[in-house]
C-alpha positions in Angstrom: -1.4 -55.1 -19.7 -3.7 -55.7 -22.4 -3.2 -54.2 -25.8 -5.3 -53.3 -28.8 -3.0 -52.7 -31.8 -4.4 -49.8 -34.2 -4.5 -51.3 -37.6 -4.8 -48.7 -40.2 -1.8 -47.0 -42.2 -1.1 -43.5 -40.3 -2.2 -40.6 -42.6 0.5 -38.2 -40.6 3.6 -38.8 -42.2 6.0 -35.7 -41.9 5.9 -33.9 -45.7 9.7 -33.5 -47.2 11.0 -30.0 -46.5 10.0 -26.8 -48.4 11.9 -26.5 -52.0 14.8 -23.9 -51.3 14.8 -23.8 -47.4 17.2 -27.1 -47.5 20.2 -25.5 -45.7 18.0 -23.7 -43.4 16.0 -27.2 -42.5 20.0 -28.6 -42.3 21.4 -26.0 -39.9 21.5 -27.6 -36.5 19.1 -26.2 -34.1 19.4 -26.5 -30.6 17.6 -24.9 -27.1 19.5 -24.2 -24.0 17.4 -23.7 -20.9 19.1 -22.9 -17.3 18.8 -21.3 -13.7 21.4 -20.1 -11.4 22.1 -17.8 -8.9 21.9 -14.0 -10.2 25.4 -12.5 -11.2 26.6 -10.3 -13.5 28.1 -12.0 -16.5 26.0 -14.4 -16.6 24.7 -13.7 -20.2 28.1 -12.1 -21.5 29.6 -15.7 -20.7 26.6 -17.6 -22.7 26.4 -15.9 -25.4 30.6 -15.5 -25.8 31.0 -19.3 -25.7 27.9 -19.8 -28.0 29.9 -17.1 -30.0 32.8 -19.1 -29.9 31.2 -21.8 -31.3 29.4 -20.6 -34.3 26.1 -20.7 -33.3 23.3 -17.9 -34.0 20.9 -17.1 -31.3 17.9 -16.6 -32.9 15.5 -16.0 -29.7 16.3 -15.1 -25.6 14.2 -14.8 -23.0 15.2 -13.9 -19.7 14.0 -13.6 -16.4 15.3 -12.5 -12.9 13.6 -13.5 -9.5 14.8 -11.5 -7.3 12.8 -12.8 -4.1 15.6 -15.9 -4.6 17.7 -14.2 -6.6 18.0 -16.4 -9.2 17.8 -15.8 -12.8 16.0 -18.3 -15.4 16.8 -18.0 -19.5 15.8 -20.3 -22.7 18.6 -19.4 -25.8 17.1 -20.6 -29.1 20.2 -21.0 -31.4 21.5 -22.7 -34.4 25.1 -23.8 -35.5 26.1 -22.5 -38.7 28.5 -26.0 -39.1 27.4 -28.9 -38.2 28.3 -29.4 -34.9 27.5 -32.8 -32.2 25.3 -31.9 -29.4 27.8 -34.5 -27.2 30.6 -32.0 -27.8 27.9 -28.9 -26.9 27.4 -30.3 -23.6 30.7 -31.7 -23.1 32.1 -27.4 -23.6 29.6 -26.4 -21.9 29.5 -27.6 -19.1 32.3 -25.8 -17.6 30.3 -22.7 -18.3 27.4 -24.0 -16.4 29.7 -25.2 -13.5 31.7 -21.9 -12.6 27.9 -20.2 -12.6 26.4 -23.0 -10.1 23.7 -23.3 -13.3 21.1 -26.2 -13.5 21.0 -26.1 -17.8 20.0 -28.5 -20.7 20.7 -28.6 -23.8 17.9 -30.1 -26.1 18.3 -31.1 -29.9 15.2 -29.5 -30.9 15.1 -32.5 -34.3 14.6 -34.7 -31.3 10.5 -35.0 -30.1 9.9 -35.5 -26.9 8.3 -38.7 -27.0 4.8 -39.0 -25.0 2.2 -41.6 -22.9 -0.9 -40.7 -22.8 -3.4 -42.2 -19.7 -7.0 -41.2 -20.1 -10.0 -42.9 -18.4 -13.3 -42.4 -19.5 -13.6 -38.6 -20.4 -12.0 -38.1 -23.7 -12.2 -34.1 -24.6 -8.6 -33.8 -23.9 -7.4 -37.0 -25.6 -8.9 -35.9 -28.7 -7.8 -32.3 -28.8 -4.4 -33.4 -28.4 -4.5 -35.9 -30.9 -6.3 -33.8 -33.3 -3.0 -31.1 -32.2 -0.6 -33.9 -33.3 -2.1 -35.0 -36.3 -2.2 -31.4 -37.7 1.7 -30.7 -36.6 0.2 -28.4 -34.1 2.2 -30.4 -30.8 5.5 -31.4 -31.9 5.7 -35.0 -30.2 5.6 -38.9 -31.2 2.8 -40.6 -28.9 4.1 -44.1 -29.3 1.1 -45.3 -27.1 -2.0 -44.3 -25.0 -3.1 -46.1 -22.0 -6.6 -46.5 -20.3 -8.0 -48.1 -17.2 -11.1 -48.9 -19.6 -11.3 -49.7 -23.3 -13.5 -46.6 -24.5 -11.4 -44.9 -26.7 -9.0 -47.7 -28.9 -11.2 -46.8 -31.7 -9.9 -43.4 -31.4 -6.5 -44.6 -31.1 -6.7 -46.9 -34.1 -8.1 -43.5 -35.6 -4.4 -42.2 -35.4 -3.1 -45.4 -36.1 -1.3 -45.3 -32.0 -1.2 -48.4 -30.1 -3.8 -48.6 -27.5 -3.3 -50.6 -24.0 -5.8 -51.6 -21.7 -5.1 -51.3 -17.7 -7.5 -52.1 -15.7 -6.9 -50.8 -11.9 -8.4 -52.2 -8.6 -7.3 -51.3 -5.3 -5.6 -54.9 -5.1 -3.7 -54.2 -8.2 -2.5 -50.5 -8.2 0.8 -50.9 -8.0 1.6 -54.2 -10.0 -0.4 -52.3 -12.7 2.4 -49.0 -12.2 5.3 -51.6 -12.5 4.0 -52.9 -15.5 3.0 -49.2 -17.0 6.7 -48.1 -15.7 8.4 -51.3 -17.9 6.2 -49.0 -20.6 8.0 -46.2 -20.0 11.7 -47.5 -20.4 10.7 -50.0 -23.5 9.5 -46.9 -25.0 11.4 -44.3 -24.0 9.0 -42.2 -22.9 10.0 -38.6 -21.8 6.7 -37.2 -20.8 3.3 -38.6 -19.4 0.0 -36.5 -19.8 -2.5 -37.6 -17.5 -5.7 -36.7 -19.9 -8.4 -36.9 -17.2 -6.7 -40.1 -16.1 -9.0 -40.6 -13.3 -6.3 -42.5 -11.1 -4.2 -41.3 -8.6 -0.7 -42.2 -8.8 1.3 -43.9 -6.4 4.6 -41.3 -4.6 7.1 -43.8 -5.7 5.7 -43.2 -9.6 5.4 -39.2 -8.6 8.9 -39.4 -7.3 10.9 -41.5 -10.1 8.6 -39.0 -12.9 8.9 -36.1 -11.0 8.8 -32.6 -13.7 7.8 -35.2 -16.3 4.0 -36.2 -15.7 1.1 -33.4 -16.4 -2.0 -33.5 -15.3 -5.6 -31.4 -15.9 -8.4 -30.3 -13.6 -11.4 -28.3 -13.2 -11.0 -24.5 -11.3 -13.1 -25.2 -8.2 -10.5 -26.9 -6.5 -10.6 -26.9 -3.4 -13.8 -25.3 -2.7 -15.8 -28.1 -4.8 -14.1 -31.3 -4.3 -15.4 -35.2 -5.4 -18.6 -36.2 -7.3 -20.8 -34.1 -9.3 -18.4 -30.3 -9.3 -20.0 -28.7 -11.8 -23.6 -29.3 -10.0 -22.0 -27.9 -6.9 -20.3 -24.6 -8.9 -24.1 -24.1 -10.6 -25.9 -24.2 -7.1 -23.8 -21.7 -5.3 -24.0 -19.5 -8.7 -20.7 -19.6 -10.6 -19.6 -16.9 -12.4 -16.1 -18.0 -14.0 -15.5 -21.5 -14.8 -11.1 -22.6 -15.5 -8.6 -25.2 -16.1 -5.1 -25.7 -14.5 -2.7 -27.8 -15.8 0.2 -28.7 -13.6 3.0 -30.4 -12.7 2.4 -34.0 -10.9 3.4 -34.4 -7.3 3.0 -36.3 -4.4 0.5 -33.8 -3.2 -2.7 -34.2 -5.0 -3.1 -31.6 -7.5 -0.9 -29.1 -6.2 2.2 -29.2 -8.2 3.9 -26.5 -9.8 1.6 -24.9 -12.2 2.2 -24.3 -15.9 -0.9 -23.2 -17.5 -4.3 -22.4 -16.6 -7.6 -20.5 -18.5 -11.0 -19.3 -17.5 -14.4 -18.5 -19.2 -17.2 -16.6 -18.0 -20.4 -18.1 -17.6 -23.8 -17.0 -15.8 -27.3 -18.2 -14.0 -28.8 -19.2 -17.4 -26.5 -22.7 -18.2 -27.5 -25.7 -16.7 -24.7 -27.8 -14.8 -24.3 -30.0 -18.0 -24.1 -27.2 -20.2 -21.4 -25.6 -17.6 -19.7 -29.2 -17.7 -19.3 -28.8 -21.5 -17.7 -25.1 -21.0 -15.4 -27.1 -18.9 -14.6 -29.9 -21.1 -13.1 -27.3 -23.5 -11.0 -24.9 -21.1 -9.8 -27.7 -19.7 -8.8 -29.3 -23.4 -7.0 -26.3 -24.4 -5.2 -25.7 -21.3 -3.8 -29.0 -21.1 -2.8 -28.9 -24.6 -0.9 -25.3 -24.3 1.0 -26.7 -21.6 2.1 -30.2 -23.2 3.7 -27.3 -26.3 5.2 -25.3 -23.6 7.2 -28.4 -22.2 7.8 -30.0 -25.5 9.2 -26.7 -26.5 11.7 -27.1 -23.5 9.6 -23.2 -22.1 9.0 -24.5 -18.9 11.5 -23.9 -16.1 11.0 -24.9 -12.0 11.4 -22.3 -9.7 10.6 -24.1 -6.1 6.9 -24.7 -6.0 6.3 -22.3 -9.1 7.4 -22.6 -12.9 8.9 -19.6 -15.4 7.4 -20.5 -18.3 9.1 -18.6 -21.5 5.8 -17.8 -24.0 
């Protein structure tokens, strides 16, 4: 793995905090997410031992499925003393055990820290940059990766380490064992595939799996391979969408967690519908990055609850 080291100063350090809001910036601020099997006292018990702890929920969202009867929630909170999110866990995890629950609790000071792979269309790589640089998508991108060297300009831009890795059949998965050494040197919790025009490997699916997004055009399946916005302009196109998703082993049919559509008619050309996509398909992968950053995005089988 190549890389091409950005050179300039970054122009995105974090300002200092807001004259007077010091003990509000101070307060510890934490997000619990969970799903369990539908009881009562479910909540009662959550928000007692939260209680009991003094912390302040300051937002709840709540959902019950009832064709599995489970129920999904997301407690934004904050401890009025300074307490160790060790201990947090530590309590509560009896809590979580006597309600069969499947919960984290996230330190929401701590980014989630991101890879970005991109091939040669680079909409949605700049739209999330331009998102981080402005504070817009609370992350740290530590580095983006390409099969090509298109965009290390753009990297440089935002002052993010840019690494070239070139795929061939014959190299596939030495090139994943080198991009997975990435991913433990740096920590990364989350990889966006922005119009990443590879197909991962099941072993990377499998040892990433709820932790790699991906983006594509609407028309699946009905226009599949080269050339789908030619296709979607010949048979007369009316609405043209993104979905971003969850990366599995089955090609582009993980769980979904965001998608958009615009409507367009007979008078655009296939490039002008191509642009049209470009831009759903930018802001759609970019809501859903925020949604799993913000720790709103919960798995429910094949589906997601995703807490707005």
């Amino acid at each position: 793995m190549s890389e091409i080291s950005a050179v300039s100063a970054s122009p995105f350090a974090q300002s200092s905090p807001v004259p007077g809001l010091k003990e509000q910036v101070n307060r510890p601020d934490f997000v619990l997410t969970f799903s369990c099997p539908d009881r009562i006292g479910i909540v009662h018990a959550v928000s007692g031992f939260l209680t009991s702890h003094g912390c302040n929920i300051r937002d709840s969202a709540q959902f019950s499925d009832r064709s599995v009867s489970k129920l999904f929630m997301r407690i934004s909170f904050d401890a009025l003393d300074k307490i160790a999110i060790s201990r947090l866990q530590s309590e509560f995890s009896e809590v979580g055990k006597s309600f069969d629950m499947t919960w984290q609790l996230h330190d929401s000071s701590s980014k989630p820290r991101v890879m970005i792979m991109v091939s040669r269309a680079g909409h949605c790589l700049n739209d999330l940059l331009f998102k981080y640089s402005t504070g817009m998508l609370d992350v740290e991108i530590p580095l983006i990766v390409s099969n090509h060297k298109d965009f290390y300009r753009l990297a440089a831009s935002y002052d993010i380490p840019f690494h070239h890795l070139p795929i061939t059949a014959d190299t596939k998965l030495v090139q994943e064992a080198k991009l997975m050494a990435r991913v433990e040197q740096e920590r990364i919790d989350l990889i966006i595939l922005a119009r990443y025009m590879q197909i991962l490997s099941d072993g990377l699916c499998q040892k990433m799996s709820g932790r790699v997004i991906n983006i594509h055009h609407s028309f699946l399946p009905s226009f599949k391979g080269a050339r789908p916005y030619h296709q979607a302009q010949l048979r007369g196109v009316k609405l043209i969408g993104a979905t971003a998703h969850y990366v599995t082993a089955d090609l582009d049919e993980g769980p979904i967690i965001e998608q958009d559509v615009l409507r367009v008619d007979h008078s655009l050309t296939p490039e002008e519908l191509s642009a049209v996509g470009r831009d759903v398909e930018a802001a759609v992968l970019t809501r859903a990055v925020k949604f799993h950053a913000e720790n709103r995005v919960l798995l429910n089988g094949d589906r997601t609850v995703v807490f707005r």
